[in-house]
Every structure is written in structure tokens, then in C-alpha cells.
Rosetta silent file (secondary structure, phi, psi, omega in degrees, C-alpha in Angstrom):
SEQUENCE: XXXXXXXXXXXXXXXXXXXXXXXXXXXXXXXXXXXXXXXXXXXXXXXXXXXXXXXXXXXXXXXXXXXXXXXXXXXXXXXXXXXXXXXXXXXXXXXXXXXXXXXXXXXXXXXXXXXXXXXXXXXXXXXXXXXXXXXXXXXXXXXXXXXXXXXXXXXXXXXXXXX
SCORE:     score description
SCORE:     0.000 S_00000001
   1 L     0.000  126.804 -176.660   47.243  124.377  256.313 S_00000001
   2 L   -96.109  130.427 -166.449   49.486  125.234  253.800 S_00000001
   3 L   -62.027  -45.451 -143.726   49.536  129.095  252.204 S_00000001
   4 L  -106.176   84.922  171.173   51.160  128.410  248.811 S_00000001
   5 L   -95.585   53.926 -167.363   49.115  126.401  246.899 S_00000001
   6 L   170.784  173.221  153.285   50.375  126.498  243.455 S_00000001
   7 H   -47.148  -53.409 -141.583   52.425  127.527  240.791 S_00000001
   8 H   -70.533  -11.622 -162.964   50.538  130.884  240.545 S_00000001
   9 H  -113.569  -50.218  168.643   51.555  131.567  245.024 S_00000001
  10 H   -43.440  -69.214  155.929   54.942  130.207  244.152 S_00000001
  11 H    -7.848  -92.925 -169.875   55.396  132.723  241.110 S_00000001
  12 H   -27.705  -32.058  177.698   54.346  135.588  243.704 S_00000001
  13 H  -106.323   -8.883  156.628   56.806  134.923  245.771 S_00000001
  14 H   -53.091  -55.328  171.009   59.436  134.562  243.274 S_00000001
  15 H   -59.598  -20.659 -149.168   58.959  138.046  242.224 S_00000001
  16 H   -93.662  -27.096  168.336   58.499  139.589  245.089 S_00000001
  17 H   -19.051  -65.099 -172.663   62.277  137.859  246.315 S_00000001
  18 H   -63.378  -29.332  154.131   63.513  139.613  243.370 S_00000001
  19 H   -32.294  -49.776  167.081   61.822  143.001  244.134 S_00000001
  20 H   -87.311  -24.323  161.842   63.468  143.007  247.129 S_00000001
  21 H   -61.299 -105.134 -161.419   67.179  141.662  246.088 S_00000001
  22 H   -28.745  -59.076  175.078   66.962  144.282  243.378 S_00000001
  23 H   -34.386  -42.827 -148.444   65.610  147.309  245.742 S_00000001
  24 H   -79.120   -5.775 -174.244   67.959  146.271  248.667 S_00000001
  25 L    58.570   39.038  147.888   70.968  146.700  245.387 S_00000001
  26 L  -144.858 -165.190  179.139   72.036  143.065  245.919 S_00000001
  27 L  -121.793  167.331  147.728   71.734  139.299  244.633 S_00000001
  28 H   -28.100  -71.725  162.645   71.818  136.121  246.162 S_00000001
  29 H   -38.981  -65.008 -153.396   75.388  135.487  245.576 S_00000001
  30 H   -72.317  -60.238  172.194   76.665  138.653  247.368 S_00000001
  31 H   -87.743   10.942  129.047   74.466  137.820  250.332 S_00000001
  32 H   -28.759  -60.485  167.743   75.654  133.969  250.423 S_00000001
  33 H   -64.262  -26.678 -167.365   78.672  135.803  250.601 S_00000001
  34 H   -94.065  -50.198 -176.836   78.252  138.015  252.557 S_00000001
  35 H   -83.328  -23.278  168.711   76.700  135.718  255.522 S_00000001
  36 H   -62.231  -71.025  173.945   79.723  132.884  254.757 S_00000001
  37 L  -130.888   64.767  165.175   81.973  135.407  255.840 S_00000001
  38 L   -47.976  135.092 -161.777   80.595  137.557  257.680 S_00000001
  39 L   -78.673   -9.637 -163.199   83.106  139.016  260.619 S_00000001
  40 L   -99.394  116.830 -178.130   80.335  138.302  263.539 S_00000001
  41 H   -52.954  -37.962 -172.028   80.841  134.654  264.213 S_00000001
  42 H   -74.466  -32.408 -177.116   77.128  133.507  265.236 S_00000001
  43 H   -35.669  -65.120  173.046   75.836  135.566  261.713 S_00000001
  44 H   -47.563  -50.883  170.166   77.838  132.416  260.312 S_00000001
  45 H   -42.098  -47.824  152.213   77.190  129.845  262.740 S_00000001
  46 H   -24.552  -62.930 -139.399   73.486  130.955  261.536 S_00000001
  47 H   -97.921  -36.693  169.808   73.604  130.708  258.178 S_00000001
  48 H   -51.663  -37.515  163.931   75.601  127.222  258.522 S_00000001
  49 H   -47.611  -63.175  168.283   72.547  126.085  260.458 S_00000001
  50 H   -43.791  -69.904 -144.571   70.070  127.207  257.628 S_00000001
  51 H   -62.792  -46.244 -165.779   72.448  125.624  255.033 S_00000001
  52 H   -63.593  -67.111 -167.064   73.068  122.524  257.058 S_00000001
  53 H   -92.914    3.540  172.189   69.315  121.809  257.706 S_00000001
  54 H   -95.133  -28.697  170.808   68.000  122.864  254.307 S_00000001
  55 L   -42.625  -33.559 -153.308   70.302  120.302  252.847 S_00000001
  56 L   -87.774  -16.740  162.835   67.953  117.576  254.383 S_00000001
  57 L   -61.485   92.485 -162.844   65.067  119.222  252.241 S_00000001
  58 L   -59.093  -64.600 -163.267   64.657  116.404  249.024 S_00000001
  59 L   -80.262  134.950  156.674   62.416  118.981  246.767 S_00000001
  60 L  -100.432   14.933  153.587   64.471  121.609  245.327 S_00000001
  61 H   -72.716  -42.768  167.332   62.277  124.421  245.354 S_00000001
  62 H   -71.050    8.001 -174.633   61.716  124.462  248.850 S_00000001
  63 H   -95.690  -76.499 -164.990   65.308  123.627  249.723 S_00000001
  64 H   -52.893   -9.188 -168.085   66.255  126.543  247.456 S_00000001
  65 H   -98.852  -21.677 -172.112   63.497  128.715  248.457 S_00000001
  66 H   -97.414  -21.492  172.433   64.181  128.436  252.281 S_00000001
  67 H   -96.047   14.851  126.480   67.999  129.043  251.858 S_00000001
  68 H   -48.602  -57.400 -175.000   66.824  132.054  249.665 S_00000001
  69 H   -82.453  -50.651  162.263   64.511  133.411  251.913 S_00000001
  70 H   -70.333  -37.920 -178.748   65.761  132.539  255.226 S_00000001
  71 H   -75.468  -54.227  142.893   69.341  133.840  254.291 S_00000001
  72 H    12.873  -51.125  166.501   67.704  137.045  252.925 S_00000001
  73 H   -92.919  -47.748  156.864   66.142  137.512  256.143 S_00000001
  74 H   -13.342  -86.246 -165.176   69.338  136.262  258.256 S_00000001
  75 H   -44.740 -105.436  166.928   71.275  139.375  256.047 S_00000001
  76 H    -3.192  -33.432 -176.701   68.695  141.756  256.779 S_00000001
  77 H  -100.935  -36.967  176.928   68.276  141.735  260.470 S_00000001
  78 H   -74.222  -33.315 -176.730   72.475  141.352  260.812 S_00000001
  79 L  -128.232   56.240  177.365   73.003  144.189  258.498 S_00000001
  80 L  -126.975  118.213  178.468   70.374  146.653  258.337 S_00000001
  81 L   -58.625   -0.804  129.656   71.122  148.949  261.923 S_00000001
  82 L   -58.102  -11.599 -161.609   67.399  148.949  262.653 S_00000001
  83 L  -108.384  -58.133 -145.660   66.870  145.179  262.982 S_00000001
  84 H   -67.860   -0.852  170.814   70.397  144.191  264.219 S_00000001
  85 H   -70.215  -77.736 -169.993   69.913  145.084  268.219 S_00000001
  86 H   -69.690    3.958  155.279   67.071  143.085  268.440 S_00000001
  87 H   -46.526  -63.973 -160.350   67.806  140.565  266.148 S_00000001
  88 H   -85.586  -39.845  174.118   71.140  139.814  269.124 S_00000001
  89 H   -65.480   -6.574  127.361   68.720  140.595  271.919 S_00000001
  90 H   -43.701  -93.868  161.903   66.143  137.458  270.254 S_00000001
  91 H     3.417  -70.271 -158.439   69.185  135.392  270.100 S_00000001
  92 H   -59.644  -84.063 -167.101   70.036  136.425  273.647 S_00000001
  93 H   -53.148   -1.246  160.588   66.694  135.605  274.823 S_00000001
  94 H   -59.333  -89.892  171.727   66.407  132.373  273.071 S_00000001
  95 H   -61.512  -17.991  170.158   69.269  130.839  274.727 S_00000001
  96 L   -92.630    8.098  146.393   68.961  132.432  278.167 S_00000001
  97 L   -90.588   -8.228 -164.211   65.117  130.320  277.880 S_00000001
  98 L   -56.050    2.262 -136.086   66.538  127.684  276.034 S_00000001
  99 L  -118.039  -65.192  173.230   65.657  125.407  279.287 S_00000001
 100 L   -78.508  -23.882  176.740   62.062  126.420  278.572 S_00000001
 101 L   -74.869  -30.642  174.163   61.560  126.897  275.280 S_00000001
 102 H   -49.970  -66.396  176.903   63.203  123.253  274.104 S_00000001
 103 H   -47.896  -39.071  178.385   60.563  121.409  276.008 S_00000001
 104 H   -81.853  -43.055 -147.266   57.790  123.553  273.702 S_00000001
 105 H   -90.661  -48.864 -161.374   59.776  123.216  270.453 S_00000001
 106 H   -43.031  -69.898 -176.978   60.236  119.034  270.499 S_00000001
 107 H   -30.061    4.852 -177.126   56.861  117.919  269.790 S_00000001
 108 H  -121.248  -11.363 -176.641   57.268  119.549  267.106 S_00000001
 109 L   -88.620  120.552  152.185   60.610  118.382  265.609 S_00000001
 110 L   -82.109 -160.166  164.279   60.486  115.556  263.024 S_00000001
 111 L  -130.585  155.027 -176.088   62.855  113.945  261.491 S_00000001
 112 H   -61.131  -45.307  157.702   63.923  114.539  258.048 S_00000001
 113 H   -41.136    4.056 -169.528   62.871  111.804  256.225 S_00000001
 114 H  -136.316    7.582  177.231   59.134  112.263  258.087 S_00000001
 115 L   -82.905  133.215 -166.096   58.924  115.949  257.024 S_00000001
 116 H   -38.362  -72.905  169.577   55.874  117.034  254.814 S_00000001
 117 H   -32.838  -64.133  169.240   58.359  118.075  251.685 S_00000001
 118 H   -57.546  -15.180  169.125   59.872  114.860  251.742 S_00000001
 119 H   -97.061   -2.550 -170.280   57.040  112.664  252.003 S_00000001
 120 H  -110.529  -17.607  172.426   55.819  114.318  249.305 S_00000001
 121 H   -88.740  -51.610  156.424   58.769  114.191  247.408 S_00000001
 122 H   -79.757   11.347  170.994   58.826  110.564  247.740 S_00000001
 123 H   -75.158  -53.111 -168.317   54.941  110.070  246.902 S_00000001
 124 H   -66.548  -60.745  178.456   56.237  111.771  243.061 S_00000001
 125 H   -59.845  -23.512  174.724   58.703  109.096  243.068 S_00000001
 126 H   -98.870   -3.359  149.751   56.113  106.031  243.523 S_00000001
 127 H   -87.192  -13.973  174.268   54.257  107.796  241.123 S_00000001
 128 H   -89.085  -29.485  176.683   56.708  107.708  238.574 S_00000001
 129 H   -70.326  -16.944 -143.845   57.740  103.728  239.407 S_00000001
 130 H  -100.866  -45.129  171.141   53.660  103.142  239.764 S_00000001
 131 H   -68.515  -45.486  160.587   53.550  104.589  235.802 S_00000001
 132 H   -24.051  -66.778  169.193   56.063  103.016  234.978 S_00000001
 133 L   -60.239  -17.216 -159.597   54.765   99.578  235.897 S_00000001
 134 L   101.316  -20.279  174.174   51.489  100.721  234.388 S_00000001
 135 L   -99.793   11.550 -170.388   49.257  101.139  237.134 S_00000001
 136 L  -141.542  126.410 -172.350   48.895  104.444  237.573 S_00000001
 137 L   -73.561  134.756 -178.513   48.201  106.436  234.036 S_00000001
 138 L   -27.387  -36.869 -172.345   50.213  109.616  232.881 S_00000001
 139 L   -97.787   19.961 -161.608   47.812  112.076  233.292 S_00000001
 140 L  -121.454  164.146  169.660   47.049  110.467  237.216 S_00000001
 141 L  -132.378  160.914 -179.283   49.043  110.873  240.444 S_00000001
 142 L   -72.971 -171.740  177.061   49.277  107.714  242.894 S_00000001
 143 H   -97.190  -21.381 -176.959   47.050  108.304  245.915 S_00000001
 144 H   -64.415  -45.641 -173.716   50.139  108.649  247.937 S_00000001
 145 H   -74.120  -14.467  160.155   50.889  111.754  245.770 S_00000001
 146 H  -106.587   17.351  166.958   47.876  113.018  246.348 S_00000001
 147 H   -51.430  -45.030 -142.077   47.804  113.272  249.906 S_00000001
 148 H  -120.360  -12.680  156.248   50.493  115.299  249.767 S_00000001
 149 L   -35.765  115.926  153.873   49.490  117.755  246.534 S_00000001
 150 L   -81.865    1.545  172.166   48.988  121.040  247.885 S_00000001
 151 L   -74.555  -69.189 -169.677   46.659  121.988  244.970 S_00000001
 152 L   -61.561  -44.038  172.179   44.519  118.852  244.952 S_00000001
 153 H   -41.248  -69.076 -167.907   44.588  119.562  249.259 S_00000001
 154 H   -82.236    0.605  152.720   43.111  122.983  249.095 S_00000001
 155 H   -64.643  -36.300  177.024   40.384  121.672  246.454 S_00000001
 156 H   -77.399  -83.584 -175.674   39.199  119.218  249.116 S_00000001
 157 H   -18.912  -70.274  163.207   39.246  121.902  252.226 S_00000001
 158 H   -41.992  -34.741  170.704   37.321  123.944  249.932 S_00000001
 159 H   -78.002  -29.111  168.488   34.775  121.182  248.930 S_00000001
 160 H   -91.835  -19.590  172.043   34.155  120.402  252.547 S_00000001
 161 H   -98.697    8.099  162.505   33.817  123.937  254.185 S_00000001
 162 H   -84.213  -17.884  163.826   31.236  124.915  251.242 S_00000001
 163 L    -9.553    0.000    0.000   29.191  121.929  253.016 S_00000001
């Protein structure tokens, strides 16, 4: 079930990003910068991983919203001295389970091209080729796109649990 169903949940969390960049007295850039070269090698190794696998994210609010948010939090746990023990002790324990934990994580691992953002991103495109052509009217989404609407989605949930 997806939280953010809208502009108006999008919005919300756009401000409250900036609430907290502005409190914490920095921006984006500076912590981009800050985690790019960062002196602790795995902070980096991190944040290439975020960068790396957010690339494969088609829509660019979520691409941009998860290398916002995810570096944001990355920065925060490496440099605020409450967070950053256990932040390397998580880490630690990650990889000294990695044996067990792998086996739990795959079922769960797509591929990019099969991820919910991306199917959804190409649904918008076979709605714009579908208008195009004429069959599907301006003011309409294909049915592909609206499987994947999170708006239209939590209209339905709601129409079936007032049942």
C-alpha cells in the first residue's frame, strides 16, 4: 500500500525536506558534497550505491526524491555523533549476517525495469502513444496507467473497505 498518494503527500514532504536542510544549516549540494568526498571510505561507497541504484529509477521525482532523502539520511547518521556508532555497528551487523539476511532480502529484489515506478512510468508513456493514436481521450488515462495511479489506487481501496 502506498503512503503518498498525491500531489498534496508529495508537497508535505517537500517542505518538510526543506525544514530540515534549512534547520540542519545546509542544502543539498553541500551534502552531495559532502558524502562524494567524504574521508570514511564506506560513507562513499554508500552514497555511490544510492546514486548508482537510483539512476535505474525512470520517474524523476522519485529518483530525485530518494537520492534527496536517502542521502540526507546517509549524512545524518555519518555526521551527527549520536547516530554515527550505531549507524557502523548496523553496517557491522549487516554484513557479519549477510549469509542470513540475503536469503530474506531476494524474494524481494526485482529488477529494474519490473519495479512499481517504472511500470508506471511506462503505463504514462502508452498513454501518451494511446492519445496520440486517438484511442484513449485527453482528459483519460489508459487502463495500464491506471493500475499504477496512486490516486485513482487509494480511491478503489477506499470504495471497497467502505463495503
Amino acid at each position: 500500500m502506498d503512503i503518498i498518494h498525491g500531489e498534496y503527500q508529495k508537497k508535505i514532504i517537500r517542505l518538510a525536506e526543506r525544514l530540515v536542510l534549512k534547520k540542519l544549516g545546509t542544502s543539498h549540494v553541500a551534502v552531495d558534497d559532502d558524502l562524494k568526498h567524504s574521508g570514511n571510505p564506506l560513507v562513499r561507497i554508500l552514497y555511490l550505491l544510492l546514486l548508482s541504484s537510483s539512476a535505474k529509477i525512470k520517474e524523476e521525482y522519485q529518483k530525485k526524491t530518494v537520492r534527496h532523502l536517502g542521502g540526507l539520511g546517509l549524512w545524518i547518521l555519518y555526521k551527527d555523533t549520536a547516530y554515527r556508532d550505531y549507524f557502523f555497528y548496523l553496517i557491522y551487523q549487516l554484513l557479519t549476517h549477510a549469509d542470513e539476511i540475503l536469503p530474506l532480502v531476494e524474494p524481494y529484489v526485482k529488477k529494474p525495469e519490473d519495479w512499481y515506478v517504472n511500470q508506471w512510468n511506462e503505463s504514462k508513456k502508452r498513454t501518451a502513444e494511446l492519445r496520440k493514436k486517438g484511442f484513449v481521450p485527453s482528459t483519460e488515462m489508459s487502463v495500464e496507467e491506471k493500475i499504477f495511479t496512486p490516486a485513482i489506487q487509494n480511491r478503489k481501496i477506499k470504495k471497497y473497505a467502505e463495503r
